[in-house]
C-alpha positions in Angstrom: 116.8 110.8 85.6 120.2 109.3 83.8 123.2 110.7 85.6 125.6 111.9 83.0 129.6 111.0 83.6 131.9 112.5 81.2 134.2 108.9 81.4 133.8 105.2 82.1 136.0 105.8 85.1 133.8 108.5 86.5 130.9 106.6 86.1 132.7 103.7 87.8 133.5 105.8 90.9 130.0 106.9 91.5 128.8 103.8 90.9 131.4 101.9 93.5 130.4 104.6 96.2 126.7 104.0 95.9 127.2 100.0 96.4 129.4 100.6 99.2 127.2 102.6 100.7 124.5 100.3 100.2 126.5 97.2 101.8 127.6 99.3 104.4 123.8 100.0 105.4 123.3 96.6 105.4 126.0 95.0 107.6 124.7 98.0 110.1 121.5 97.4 110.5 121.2 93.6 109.6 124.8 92.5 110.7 125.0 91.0 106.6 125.0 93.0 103.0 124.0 91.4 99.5 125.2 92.0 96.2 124.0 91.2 93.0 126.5 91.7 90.0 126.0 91.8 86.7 127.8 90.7 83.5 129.2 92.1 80.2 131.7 95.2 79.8 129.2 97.7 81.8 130.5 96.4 85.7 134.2 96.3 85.0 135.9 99.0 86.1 132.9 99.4 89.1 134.1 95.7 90.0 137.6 97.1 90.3 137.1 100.2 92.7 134.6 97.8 94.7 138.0 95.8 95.7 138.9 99.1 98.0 135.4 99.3 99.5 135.9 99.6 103.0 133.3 96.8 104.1 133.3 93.7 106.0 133.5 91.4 103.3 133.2 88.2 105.3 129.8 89.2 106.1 128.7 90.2 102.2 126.8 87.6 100.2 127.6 88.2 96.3 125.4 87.0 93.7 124.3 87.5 90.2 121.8 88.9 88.3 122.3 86.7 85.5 124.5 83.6 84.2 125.5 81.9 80.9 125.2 77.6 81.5 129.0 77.3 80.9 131.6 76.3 83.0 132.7 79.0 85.5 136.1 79.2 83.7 134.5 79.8 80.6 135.3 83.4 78.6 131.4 83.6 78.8 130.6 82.8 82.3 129.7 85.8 84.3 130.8 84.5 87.3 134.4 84.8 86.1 134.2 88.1 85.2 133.3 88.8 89.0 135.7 86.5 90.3 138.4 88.4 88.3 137.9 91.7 88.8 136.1 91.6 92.0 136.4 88.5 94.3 140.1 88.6 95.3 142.1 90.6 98.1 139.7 91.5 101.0 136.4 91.1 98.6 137.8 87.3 98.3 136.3 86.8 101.8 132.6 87.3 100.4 130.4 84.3 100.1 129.9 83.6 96.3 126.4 82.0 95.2 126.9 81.3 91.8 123.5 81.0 89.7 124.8 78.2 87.5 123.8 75.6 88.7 120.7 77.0 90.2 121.0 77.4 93.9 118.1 76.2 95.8 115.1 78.9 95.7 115.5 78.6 99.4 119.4 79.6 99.2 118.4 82.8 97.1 115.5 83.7 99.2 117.4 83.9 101.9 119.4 86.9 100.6 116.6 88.9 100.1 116.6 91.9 100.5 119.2 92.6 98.5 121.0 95.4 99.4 122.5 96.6 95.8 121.8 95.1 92.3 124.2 96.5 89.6 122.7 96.0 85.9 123.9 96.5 81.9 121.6 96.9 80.0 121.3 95.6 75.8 120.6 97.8 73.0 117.2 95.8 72.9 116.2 97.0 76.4 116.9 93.5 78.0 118.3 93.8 81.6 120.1 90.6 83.2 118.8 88.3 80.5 115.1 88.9 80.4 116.0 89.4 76.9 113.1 90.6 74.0 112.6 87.1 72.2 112.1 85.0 75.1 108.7 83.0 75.0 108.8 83.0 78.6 109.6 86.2 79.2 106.4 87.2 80.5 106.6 84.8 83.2 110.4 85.9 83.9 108.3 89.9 83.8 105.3 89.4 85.8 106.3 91.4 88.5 103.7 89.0 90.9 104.8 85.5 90.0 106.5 83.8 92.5 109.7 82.4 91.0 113.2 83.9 91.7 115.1 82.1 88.6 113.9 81.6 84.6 115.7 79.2 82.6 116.2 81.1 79.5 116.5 78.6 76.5 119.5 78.3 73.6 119.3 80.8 70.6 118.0 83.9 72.8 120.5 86.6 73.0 124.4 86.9 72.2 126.3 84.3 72.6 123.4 81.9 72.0 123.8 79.8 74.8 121.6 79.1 77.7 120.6 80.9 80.4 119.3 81.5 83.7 118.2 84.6 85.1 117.1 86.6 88.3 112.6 87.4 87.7 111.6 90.7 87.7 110.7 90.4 91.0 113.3 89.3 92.5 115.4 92.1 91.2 113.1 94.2 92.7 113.7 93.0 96.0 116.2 94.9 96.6 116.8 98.3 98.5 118.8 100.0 95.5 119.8 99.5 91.8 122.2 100.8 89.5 121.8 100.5 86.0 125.0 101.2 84.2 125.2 102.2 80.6 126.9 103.5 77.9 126.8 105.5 74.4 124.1 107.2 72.5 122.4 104.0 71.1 121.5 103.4 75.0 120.8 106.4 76.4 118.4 106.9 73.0 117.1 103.1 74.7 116.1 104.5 77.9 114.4 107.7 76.6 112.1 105.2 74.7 111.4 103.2 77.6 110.6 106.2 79.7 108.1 107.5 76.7 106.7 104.1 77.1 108.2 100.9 75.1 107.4 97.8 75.7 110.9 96.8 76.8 112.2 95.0 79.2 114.0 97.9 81.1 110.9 100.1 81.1 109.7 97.6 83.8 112.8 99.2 86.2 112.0 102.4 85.5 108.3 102.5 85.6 108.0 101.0 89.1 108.4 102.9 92.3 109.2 99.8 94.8 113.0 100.3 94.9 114.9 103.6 93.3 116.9 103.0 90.3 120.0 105.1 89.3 120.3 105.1 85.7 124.4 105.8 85.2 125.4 107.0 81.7 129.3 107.4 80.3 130.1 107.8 76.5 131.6 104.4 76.4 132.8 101.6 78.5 
């Protein structure tokens, strides 16, 4: 199940192709894409190679999976990770929908389906920051509730600042994911979650509503 790259850069090509794929599937058959990006070292170098995707960007709707409540300039805003490495040249055309300050549910239901959700993943199994901890992570897990967003409160997860954070179930509302990871600790993560663990990331890999491609390099 966890496709093995020998590099980051490997792993960063394959994982560049597969979105582009994905968003070109979507501007073909629904005239727009969506893209949900992720934070933290994982979507760097996939970020970068997605500047050459040959895609109609004015028509691609980028979110995230995940924010920090910081100012977008911030060193820990997400967002400026993405606006860094991805949203300039041709990608700069795409409509941005930062999550901090929460859209409107109506704004982010609109994108949905999304056509391509890139994800890290934590050493504690959290994915976007449904993070081990939480006491509302259930709610943010229950893959019927209704809400797109969970505010995630101050003091869960590194840096301790808070959050908000794409549901369960709206991540799964999506035609494709790619979970990127890297070094033993993680890949030793995901085996436990596929024996069973009660982590956050088993939820991904347990359900069959949207395939998940699990994309492993010794290090980012």
């Amino acid at each position: 199940m966890i496709e093995t790259y020998p590099t980051s850069a490997a792993l960063a090509e394959a994982a560049a192709h597969g979105v582009e794929a994905c968003l070109a599937h979507g501007l073909k058959t629904r005239g727009r894409a969506g893209l949900v990006g992720t934070g933290g070292r994982s979507p760097g170098e996939t970020y970068d190679r997605l500047r050459a995707a040959k895609v109609d960007w004015a028509r691609v709707i980028v979110t995230l999976s995940d924010e920090r409540c910081v100012e977008p300039d911030a060193p820990e805003a997400n967002v400026r990770q993405l606006r860094e490495r991805l949203l300039h040249g041709e990608p700069a055309k795409a409509h941005l929908v930062p999550l901090w300050p929460e859209p409107e549910d109506a704004v982010l239901r609109a994108l949905l389906p999304f056509d391509a959700v890139l994800l890290g993943m934590g050493e504690d199994g959290h994915v976007a920051s449904l993070i081990p901890g939480d006491p509302g992570l259930a709610e943010g897990m229950n893959p019927a509730g209704q809400r797109l967003t969970l505010a995630v409160p101050a003091g869960v997860g590194s840096p301790p600042v808070p959050r908000v954070t794409l549901t369960l179930p709206a991540l799964l509302q999506a035609r494709a994911i790619f979970l990127l990871i890297a070094g033993e600790a993680k890949r030793e993560v995901i085996a436990r979650a596929q024996a069973g663990a009660d982590l956050p990331v088993r939820a991904l890999l347990a359900q069959d509503q949207v395939p998940v491609r699990v994309l492993w390099a010794p290090s980012f």
